[in-house]
N, C-alpha and C positions, 0 to 999 in steps of 0.2 A: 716184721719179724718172721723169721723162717717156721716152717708148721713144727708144730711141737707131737712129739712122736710120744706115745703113749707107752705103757706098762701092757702087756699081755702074759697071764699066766706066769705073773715073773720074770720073764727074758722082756729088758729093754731093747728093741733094736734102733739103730739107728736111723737107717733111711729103709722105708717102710718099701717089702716086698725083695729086700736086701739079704733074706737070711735063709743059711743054707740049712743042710739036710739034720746038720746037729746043735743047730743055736746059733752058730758060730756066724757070722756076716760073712759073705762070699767078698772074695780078695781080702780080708782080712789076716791078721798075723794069727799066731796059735793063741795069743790071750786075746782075741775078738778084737782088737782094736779097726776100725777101718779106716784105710787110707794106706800111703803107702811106708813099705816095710821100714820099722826103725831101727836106726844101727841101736848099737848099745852106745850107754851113756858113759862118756868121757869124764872120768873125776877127776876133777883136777884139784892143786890148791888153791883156794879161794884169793881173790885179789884184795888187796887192802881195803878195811871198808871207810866207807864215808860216813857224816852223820844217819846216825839208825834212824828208821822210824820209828821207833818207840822211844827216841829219846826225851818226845814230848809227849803228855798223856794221853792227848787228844789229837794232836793236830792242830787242825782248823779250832776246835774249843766248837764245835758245834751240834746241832740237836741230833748229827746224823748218830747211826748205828756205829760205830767204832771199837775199836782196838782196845782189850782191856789196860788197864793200869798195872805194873809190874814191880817188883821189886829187883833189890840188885839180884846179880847171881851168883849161887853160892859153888859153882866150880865152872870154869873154862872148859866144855865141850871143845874136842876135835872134829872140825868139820871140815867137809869138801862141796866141791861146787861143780856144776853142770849145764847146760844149756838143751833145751829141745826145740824141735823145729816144728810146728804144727801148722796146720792148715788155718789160713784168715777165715775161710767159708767152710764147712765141716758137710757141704753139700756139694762144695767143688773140692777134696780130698789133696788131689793130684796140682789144683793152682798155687795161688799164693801163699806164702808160710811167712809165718812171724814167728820167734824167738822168746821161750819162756827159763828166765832164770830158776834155778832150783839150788838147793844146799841140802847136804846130808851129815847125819850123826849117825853112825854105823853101830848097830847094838855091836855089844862083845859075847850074847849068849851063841853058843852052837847051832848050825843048821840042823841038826839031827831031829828034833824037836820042842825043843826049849824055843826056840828064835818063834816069833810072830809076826814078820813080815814089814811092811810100810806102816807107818802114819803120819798122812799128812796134818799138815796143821795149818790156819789160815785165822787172820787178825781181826777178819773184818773191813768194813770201811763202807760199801765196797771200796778198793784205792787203797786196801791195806799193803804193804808188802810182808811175806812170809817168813822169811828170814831171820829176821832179829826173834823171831815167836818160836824155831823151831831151837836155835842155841839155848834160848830160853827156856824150852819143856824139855831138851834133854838135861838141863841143869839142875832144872826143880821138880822132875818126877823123881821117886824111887829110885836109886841105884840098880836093885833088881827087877823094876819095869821097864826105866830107860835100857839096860842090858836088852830087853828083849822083843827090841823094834830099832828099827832105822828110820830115825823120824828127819820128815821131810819138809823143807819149805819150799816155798814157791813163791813166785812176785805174777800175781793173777797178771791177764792179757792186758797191754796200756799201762801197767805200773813196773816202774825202775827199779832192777836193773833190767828190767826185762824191754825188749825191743820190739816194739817202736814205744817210747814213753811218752806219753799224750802231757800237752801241755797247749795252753790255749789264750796265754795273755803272757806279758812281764810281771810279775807278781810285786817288783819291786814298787812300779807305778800304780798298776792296779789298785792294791792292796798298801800305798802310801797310807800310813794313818797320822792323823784319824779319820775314818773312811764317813760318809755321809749316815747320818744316825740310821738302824735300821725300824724304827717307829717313827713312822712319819706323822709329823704334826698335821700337814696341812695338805693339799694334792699336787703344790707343786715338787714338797719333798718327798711324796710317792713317786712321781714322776721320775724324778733322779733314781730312786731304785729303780725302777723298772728298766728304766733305759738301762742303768748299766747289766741287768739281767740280761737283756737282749745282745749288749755288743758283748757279754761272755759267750752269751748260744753262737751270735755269729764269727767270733772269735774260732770256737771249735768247729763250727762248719766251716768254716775257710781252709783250715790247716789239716782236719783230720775225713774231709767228708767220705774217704775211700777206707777209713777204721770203724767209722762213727756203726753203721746197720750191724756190725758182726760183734761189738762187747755188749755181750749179752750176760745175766747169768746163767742161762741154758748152755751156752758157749764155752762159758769157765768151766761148766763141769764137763763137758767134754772133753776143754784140755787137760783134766786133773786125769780123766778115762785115759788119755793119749800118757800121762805122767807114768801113770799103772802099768802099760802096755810097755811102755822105756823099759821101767825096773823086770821087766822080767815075774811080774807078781801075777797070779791067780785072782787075789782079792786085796784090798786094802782096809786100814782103820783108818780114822779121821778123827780131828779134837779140831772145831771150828766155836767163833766167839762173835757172838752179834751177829753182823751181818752174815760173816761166813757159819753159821746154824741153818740160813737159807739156803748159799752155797750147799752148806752138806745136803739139805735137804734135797735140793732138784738131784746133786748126784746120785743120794739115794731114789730117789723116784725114778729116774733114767734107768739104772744100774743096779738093781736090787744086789745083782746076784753076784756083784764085785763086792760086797762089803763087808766087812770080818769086825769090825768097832766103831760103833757111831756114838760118838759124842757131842752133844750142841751145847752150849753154853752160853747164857744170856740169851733168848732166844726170841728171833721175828716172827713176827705174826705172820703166817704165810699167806692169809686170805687179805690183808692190807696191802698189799702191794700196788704201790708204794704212798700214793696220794693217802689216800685213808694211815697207814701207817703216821707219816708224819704229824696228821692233825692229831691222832692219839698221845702223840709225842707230844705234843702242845700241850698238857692236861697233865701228861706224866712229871713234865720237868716242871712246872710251876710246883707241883704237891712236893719234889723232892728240894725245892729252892726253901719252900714255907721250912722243911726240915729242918735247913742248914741255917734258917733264918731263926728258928723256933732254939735250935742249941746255941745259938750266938746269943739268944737272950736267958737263955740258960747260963752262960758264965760272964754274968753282965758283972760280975766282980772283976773281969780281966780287959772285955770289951768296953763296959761301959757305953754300950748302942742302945738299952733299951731292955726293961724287966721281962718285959712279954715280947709274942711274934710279932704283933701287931705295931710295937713302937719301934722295932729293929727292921720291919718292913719298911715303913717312915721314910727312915732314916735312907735304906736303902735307894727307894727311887727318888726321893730328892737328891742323892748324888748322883745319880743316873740323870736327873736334869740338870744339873747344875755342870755337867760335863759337856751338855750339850751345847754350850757357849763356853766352857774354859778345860778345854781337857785336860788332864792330869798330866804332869810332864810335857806337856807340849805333844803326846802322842796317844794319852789311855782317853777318846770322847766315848760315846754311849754303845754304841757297834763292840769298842775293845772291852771294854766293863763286861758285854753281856758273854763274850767271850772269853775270859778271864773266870766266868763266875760260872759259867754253865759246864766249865771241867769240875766244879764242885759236886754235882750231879753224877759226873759219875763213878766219884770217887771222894768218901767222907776223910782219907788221910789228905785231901788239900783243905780242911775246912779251916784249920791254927793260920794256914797260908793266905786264907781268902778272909778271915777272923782279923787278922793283923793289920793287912791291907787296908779293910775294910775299917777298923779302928784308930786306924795312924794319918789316913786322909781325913776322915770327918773330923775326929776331935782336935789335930796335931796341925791338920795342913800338908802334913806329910808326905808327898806323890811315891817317894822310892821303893817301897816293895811293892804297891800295885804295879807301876814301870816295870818290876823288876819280875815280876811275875808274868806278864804280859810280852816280855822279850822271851820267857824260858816255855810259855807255854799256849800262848796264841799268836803270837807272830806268826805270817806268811812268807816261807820263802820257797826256791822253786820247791824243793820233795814235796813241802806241802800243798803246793797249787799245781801237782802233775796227781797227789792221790783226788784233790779235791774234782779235776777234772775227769779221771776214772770213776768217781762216786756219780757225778752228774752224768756222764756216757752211761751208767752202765743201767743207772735207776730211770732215768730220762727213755731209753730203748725196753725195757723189759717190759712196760706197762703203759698204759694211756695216763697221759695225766689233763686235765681242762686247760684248754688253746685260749681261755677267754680268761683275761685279768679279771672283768667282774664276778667273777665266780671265784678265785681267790680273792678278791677283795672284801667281797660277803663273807665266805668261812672265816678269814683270819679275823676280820671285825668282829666275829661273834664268840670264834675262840679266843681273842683278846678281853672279849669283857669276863668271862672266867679264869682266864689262865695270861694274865698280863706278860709275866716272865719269859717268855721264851714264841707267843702266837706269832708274831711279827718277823722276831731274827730268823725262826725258823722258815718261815714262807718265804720270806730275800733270799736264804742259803739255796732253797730250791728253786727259786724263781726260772731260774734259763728253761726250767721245763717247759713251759710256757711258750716259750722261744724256740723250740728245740729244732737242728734240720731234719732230726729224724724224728719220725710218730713213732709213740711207744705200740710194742706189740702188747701178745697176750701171754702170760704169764703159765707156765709149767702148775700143772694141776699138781699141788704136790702131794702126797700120799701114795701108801703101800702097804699094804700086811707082808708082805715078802721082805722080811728081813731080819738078822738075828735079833738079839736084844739092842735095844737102845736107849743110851744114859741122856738124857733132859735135866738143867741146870740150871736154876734161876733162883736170881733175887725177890723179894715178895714187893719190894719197894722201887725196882729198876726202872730209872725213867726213861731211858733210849729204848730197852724194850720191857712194852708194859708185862706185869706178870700175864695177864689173858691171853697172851701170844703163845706160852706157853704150853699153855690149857690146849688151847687150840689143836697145837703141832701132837701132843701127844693124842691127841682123841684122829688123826690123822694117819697114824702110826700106829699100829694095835698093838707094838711088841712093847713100843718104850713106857720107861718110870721114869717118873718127874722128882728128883730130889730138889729141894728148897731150902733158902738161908734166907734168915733175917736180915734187916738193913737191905739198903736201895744200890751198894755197889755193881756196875755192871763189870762181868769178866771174874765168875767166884773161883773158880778153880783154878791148883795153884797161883793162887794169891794171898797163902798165910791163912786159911780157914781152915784148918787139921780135921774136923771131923769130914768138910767137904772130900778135900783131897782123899782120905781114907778111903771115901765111896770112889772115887775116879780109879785111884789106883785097883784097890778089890776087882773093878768093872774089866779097868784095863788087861789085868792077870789071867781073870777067868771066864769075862763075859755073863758073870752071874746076876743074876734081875735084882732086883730089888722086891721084897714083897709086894704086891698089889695090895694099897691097903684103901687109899685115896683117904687120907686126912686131911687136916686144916688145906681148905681153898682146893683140893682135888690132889696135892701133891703122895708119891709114893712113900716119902720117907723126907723127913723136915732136919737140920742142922743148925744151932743156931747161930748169928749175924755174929762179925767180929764186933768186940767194943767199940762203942762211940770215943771218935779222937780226943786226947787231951787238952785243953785251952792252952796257950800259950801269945804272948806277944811274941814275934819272932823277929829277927831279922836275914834277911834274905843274900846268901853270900853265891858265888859261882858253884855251880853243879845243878845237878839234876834233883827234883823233887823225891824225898825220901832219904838221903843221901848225908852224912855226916856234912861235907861239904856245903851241905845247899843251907842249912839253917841252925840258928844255936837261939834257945831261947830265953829272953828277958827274964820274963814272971809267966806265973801261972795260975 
């Protein structure tokens, strides 16, 4: 990994011994960018789109960091769209360039002083793409906040539309289900995981070996610096979710003195990167599975799985085995279940979906809404096995992770006997690391007192990032408050939690802090969790989750 350039006195530079007599990088444009000079950005109208990313909650349905859960939108955003050309090496300026899509919602406030500049926004993943998230927050902020920013997406370096989109297998093959169980009973169906761990790494080193050293997250935020330097901006605001919290953060660590609104939302542990992160993740998603397990026997009038956690638990992993020799449908074996179930984690509006599922196979025999759930929202096709390929480039390169499978095989073993539900899936989903052609570097020291106020946003129960990531990032950051919501959903803002939003919006307006008060668990200011979803049998019709469309319910 290229040497990571520090913070001095607040001015990030770039390439050390680069900076001229007023801050500014020598050969640089008038907003510091370095490298060379960039036209202005071409808007144009955006081309027809294809399936969103977000059209499924998750993705992959996996332990990674991810893209919050959304609801529809409640107005059509006019947008435009753009392309920038940035450097592959941010140390060779002047070589090779690659192609970052972007789209924009143009506030309608004045330049005079009202207007506020950029905010970019970013989904997560890493592998997110930005686009569908920026439509989305000019839709569901404030009329009078959205007026008063041009909020911006982005498709991070390696993800589509952006150019070159990294992809590393046929996904149709690959990713054929039912894929080989991902808890292996014995060692020789460890073996099959591994190995296919390895022809994934050598998959991407074959195809990508000349992208693979430069997707870094050190690199993204340079290109978002390079995005800033386009628009013509002095400074920018940011709203980043899960993964992109990191994202924000290393930009803020870089770039102090470019940032005008920092928002992180769901937030990574910054000092877990990435190995350690995930094993925490192993511990988090089991506690929020017991949750989902624990209200399923809660309305054991509807389910009928079991009075307690403990008998709907049961219930659970004997169909988890019992797929392991008859998958559901012909396509849901124990690999899709755990993917299917682990989007419950991070979103309690699938729990009626995964409640139903879950009650219409055991008691009924019934495979069609787990299938059915399983096609709308863990299926692999390409979008999602070029984001899942940008997740592993980008977490695989940013940090060391252990080259020796016995050292994964020891952790997950012993995170599996605490946290069965997710130790296992999780460690296959990362596995190529292991493999990987490139060694992870070292990871951007992140932290700063150099920065305005900073809004921190988190779930008290969030399994993809535990709350003590939280903790972390603000004792990191001396400026930011940590506001907190009850309940485990990751991605609180605008998602329907009115007192949240309230604080995002205020923050976004005026940049105003939050009192320092440090209550419950260290947070600034607490909100409480939307309600627990209502029970329902449901049945599963076409559309997207949330959706009139997607579901009409039985009983209750």
């Amino acid at each position: 990994m290229k040497r990571v350039v520090g913070v001095v006195a607040g001015i990030a530079t770039l390439v050390a011994g680069l900076v001229g007599p007023e801050g500014v990088a020598a050969g640089s444009d008038r907003t510091g960018h370095w490298g060379p000079p960039q036209r202005p950005l071409e808007w144009k109208q955006c081309p027809p789109e294809t399936k969103s990313a977000s059209g499924g909650l998750l993705g992959l349905g996996s332990a990674r960091p991810t893209r919050p859960a959304r609801r529809a939108d409640r107005r059509e955003p006019v947008q435009e769209c753009a392309e920038l050309r940035v450097p592959l090496d941010y140390r060779e300026p002047y070589g090779q360039q690659i192609t970052l899509a972007l789209n924009r919602i143009k506030g309608t406030a004045s330049r005079d002083g009202n207007h506020l500049g950029a905010l970019l926004v970013n989904p997560g993943g890493p592998g997110g793409e930005g686009l569908s998230l920026a439509r989305y927050a000019a839709a569901r902020l404030p009329k009078d906040v959205a007026a008063r920013f041009d909020i911006i997406g982005f498709a991070p370096r390696g993800v589509a539309p952006s150019q070159p989109a990294m992809s590393c297998v046929d996904p149709a093959r690959f990713y054929a289900p039912p894929r080989p169980d991902n808890v292996p009973k014995n060692d020789a169906e460890e073996q099959v995981l591994v190995d296919r761990a390895r022809q994934y790494a050598e998959g991407c080193g074959n195809r990508w070996a000349w992208f693979l050293p430069y997707l870094t997250t050190e690199n993204s935020a340079r290109d978002m610096d390079a995005v800033r330097a386009a628009l013509g901006e002095e400074k920018i605001s940011y709203l980043g979710y899960s993964y992109g919290t990191y994202l924000g953060a290393v930009y803020a660590t870089l770039f102090p003195q470019r940032v005008r609104r920092l928002v992180l939302d769901s937030v990574v542990d910054p000092d877990g990167v990435w190995y350690e992160a995930n094993i925490a993740q192993d511990h988090s998603f089991d506690r929020r599975h017991r949750d989902f397990l624990a209200w399923v026997a809660e309305h054991d009038d509807v389910y009928k799985l079991g009075k307690t956690q403990a008998a709907v638990s049961f219930a659970w992993y004997s169909l988890r085995s019992r797929l392991h020799d008859k998958p559901a449908g012909g396509v849901v074996g124990p690999s899709e279940l755990d993917d299917v179930f682990s989007n419950g984690a991070y979103s309690d509006r699938l729990w009626p979906y995964l409640g139903a599922a879950f009650s219409s196979y055991v008691r009924n025999g019934d495979p069609s809404v787990l299938v059915k759930l399983f096609h709308l929202e863990a299926e692999i096709d390409a979008e999602e096995e070029n984001s899942y390929a940008v997740y592993l480039g980008v977490e695989c390169r940013d940090a060391a992770w252990p080259r020796s499978w016995d050292r994964w095989r020891a952790d997950t073993r012993r995170a599996h006997a605490e946290a069965p539900f997710m130790a296992w899936p999780n460690a296959v989903y990362n596995a190529p690391c292991a493999f990987w052609p490139e060694r992870g570097g070292t990871p951007v020291k992140v932290g700063t007192p150099h920065l305005p106020p900073v809004l921190l946003i988190q779930a008290e129960r969030d399994a993809a990032t535990p709350y003590e990531g939280a903790l972390r990032m603000r004792r990191l950051f001396p400026t930011a408050r940590l506001l907190t919501s009850g309940g485990g959903n990751h991605g609180v803002s605008l998602a329907g939690n009115a007192c949240v939003d309230r604080q995002l919006a205020a923050y976004l307006r005026d940049a105003a802090l939050l009192p320092q008060r440090k209550g419950t668990r260290g947070a600034d200011a607490t909100c409480p969790g939307e309600p627990e979803p209502r029970a329902a049998l449901m049945k599963v019709a076409a559309g997207a989750p949330g959706t009139a469309s997607h579901v009409s319910a039985v009983r209750r």
